[in-house]
C-alpha positions in Angstrom: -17.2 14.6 -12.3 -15.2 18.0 -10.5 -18.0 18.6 -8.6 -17.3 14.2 -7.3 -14.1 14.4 -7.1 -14.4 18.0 -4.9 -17.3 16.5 -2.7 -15.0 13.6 -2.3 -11.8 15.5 -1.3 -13.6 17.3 0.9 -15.0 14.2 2.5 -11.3 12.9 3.8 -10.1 15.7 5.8 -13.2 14.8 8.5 -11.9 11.2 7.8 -8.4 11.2 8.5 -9.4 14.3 11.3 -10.6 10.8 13.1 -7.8 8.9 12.5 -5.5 11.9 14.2 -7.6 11.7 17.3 -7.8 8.0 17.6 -3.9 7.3 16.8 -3.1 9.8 19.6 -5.3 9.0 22.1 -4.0 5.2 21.8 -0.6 6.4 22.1 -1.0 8.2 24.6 -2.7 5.5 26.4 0.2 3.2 26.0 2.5 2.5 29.4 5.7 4.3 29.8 8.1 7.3 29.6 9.0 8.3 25.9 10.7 11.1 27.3 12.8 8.9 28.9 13.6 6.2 26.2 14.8 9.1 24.0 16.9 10.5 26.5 18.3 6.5 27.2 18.9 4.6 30.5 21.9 6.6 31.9 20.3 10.3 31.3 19.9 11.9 34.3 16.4 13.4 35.7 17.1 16.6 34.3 18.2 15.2 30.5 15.1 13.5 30.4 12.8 16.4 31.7 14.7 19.2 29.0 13.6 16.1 26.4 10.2 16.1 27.3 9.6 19.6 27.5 11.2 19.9 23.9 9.2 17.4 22.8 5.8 19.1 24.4 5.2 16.4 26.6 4.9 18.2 29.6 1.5 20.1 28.6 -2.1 18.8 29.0 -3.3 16.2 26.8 -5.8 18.4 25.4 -3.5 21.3 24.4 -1.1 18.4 23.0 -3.7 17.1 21.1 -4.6 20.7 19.7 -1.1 21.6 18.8 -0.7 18.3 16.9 -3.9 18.7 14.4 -3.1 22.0 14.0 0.2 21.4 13.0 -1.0 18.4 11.1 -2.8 20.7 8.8 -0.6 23.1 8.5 2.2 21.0 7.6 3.7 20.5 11.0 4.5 16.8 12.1 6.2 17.6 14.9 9.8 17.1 16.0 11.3 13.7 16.6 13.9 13.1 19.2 15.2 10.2 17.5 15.9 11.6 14.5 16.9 15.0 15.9 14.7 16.8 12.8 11.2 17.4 12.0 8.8 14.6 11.0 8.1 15.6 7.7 11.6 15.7 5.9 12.4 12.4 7.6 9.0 10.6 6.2 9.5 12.7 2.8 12.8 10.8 2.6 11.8 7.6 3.5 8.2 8.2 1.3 10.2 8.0 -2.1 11.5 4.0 -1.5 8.1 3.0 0.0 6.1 4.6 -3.1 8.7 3.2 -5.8 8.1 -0.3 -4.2 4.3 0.1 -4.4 3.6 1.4 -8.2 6.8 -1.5 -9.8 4.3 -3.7 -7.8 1.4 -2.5 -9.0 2.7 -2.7 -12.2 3.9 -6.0 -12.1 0.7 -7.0 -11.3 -1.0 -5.1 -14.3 1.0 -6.7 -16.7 1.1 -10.6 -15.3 -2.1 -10.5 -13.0 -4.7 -9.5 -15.5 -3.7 -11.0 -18.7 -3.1 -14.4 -16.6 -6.7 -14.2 -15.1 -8.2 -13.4 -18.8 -6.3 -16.1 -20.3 -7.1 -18.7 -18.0 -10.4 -17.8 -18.6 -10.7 -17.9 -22.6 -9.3 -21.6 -21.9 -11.6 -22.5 -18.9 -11.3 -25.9 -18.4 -8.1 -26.7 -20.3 -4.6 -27.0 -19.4 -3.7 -23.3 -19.3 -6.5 -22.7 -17.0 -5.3 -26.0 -14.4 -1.9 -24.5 -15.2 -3.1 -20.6 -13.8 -5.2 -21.8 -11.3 -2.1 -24.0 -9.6 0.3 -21.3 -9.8 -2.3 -18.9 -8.2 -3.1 -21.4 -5.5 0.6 -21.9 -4.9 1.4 -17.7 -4.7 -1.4 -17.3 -2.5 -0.2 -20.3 0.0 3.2 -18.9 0.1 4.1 -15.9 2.7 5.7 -13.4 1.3 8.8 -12.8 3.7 9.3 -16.4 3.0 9.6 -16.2 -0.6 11.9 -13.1 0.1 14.4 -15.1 1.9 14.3 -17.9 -0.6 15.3 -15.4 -3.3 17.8 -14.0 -1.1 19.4 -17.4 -0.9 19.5 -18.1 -4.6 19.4 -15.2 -6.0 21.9 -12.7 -4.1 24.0 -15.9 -1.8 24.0 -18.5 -4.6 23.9 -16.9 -7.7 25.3 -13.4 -6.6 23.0 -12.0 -9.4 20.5 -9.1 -7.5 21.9 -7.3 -4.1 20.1 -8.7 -0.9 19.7 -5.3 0.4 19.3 -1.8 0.3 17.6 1.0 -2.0 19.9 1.9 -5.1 19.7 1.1 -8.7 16.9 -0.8 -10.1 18.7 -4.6 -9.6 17.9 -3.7 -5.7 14.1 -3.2 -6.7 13.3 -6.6 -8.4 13.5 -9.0 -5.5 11.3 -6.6 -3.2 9.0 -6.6 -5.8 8.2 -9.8 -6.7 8.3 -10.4 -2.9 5.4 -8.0 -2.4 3.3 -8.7 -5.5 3.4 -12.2 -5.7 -0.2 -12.7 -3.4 -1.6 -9.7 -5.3 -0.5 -10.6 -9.0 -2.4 -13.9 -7.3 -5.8 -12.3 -6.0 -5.9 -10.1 -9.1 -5.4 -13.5 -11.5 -8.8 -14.9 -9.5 -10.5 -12.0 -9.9 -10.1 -11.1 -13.8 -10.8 -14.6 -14.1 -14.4 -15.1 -12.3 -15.7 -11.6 -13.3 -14.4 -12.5 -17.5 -16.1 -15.9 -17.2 -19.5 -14.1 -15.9 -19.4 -11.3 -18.2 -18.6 -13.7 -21.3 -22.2 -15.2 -20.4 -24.0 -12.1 -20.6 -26.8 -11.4 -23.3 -24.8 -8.9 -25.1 -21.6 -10.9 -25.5 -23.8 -13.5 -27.0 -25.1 -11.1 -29.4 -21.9 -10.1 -30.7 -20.5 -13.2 -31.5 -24.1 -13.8 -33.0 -23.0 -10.9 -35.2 -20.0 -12.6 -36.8 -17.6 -10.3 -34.8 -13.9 -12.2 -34.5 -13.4 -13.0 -31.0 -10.5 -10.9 -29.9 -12.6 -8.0 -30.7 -15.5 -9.8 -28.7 -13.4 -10.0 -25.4 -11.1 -6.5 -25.8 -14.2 -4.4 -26.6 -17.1 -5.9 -25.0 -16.4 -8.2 -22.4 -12.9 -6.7 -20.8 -14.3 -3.3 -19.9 -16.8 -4.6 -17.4 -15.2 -7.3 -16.2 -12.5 -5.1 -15.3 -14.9 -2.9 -12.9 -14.1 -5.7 -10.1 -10.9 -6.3 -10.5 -10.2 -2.5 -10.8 -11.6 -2.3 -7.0 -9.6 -5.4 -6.0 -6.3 -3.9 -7.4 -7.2 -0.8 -5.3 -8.0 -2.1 -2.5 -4.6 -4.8 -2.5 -2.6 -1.0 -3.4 -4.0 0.5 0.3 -3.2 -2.9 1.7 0.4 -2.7 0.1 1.0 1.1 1.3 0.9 -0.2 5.2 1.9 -3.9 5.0 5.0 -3.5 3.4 6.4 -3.7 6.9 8.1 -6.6 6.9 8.9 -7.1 3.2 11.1 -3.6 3.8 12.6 -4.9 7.0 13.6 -8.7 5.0 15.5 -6.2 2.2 16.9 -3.2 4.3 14.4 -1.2 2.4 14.6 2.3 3.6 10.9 3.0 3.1 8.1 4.0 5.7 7.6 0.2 6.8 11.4 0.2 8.4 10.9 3.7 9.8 7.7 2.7 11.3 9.1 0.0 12.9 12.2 1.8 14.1 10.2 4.7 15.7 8.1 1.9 17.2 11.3 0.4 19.4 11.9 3.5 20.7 8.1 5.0 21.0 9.0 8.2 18.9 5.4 9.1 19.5 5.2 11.9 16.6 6.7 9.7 13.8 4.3 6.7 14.7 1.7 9.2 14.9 2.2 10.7 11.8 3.1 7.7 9.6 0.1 6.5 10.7 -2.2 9.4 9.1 0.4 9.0 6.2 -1.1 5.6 5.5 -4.3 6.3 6.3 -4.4 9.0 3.7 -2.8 7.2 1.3 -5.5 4.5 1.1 -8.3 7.3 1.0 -6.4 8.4 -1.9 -6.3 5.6 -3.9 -9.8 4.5 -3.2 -10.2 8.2 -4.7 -8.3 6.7 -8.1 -10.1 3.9 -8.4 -13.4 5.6 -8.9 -11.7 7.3 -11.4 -10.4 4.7 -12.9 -13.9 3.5 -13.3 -15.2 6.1 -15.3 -11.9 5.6 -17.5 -12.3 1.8 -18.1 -16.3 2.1 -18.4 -17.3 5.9 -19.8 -20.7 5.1 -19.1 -20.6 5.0 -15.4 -21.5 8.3 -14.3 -21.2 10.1 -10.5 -23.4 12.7 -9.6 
């Protein structure tokens, strides 16, 4: 399992090595003067040229391009104009809000997602399972900046119980949450549900029953660890989605997480922040594709990597 988990480390740096190149040479293929957007409007010719040379924009494309993987992998994101720092402490500061939003809505989707998926799929057929399967089909048809402003309205302007904005105490983090999780608690709902009902059909599930085992113990023991295998991958998969489309849920709260920076740096083409938000993401999802295979091994011991 080291040996894996070392072969697959290993395996991202070429990974997200590619993802350096292509983000910059899109960047640097889109028109205009960041140099001069920095600077602003007014700023004469010689402003904007002392910003550009600060900002290494007046060398070649190819020493640019060396100087920024470099400094990628040594720790160095670059300075950003905008911001008048370095990259990194500015997206370490912004890193902490983005990841708090993603793991309460990862959570929340742990503790309502699964169980409602497994439940709906004891009672296949019955009222529970029409009463699931609406609600599911109703979070999934519902945008989620949508149902952000809805709660907004009713629960910060009508009822003045949660604050509409902002990154503070926890109150701030419950509307953002639901806001984000609400499709995934959805998808993850589906999927317990369809991979429970297949295992429960399987040979061996059918034996222990045969065996006079109760039938909690039948679905905990037997059938929940393998039908969680798929819904393991789907939470995973949802999480990397989550890391990089957060974008607008953070801009409907004021949440001062990467999603509102990106977007910032994006009105005013901070080329180094974009650039290395970008790989932030991109990593991020190579990381928790990393987990999940782990997490295999944890729900199922007897899967095995080589």
């Amino acid at each position: 399992m080291l040996e894996y988990l070392a072969w697959r480390l290993l395996r991202i740096v070429p990974i997200v090595l590619l993802v350096v190149t292509l983000i910059f040479v899109l960047f640097r293929l889109v028109p205009g003067d960041p140099a001069r957007l920095i600077a602003g409007a007014t700023a004469t010719q010689e402003s904007v040229e002392r910003v550009r040379t600060q900002l290494g924009l007046d060398r070649p494309v190819i020493v640019q391009y060396l100087a920024y993987v470099g400094g990628f992998f040594e720790g160095r994101l670059g300075y950003s104009g905008i911001y008048r720092d370095d990259v990194g402490p500015v997206i370490v500061r912004h890193l902490g809000p983005t990841l708090a939003l993603l793991a309460s809505a990862i959570v929340l989707t742990i503790v309502i997602g699964i169980p409602a998926g497994a439940i709906s799929a004891v009672y296949r057929g019955g009222a529970i399972d029409q009463v699931v399967s609406f609600l599911v089909t109703s979070m999934l048809s519902i945008p989620n900046f949508w149902l952000g402003l809805m709660m907004i309205s009713v629960f910060s302007v009508t009822l003045g119980w949660l604050p509409s904005f902002g990154y503070g105490d926890a109150r701030s983090l419950v509307m953002p949450t639901i806001a984000v999780a609400a499709r995934m608690i959805a998808i993850v709902a589906r999927m317990t549900r369809s991979s429970l009902l297949e295992v429960l059909q399987r040979d061996y599930v059918r034996t222990a029953r045969a065996k006079g085992l109760r039938g909690g113990t039948v679905l905990y023991k037997h059938a929940m660890r393998n039908a969680l295998i798929p819904t393991i991958t789907t939470i995973g998969l949802q999480a990397g989605y989550l890391l990089g489309g957060s974008v607008v849920i953070e801009q409907v709260f004021a949440w001062p997480g990467l999603g509102q920076l990106l977007i910032n740096s994006v009105g005013v083409r901070d080329f180094n922040m974009i650039q290395s938000i970008t790989v932030v993401f991109a990593a991020g999802f190579l990381l928790i594709n990393l987990v999940v295979d782990v997490l295999y091994v944890v729900v199922n011991p007897r899967i095995e990597y080589r």
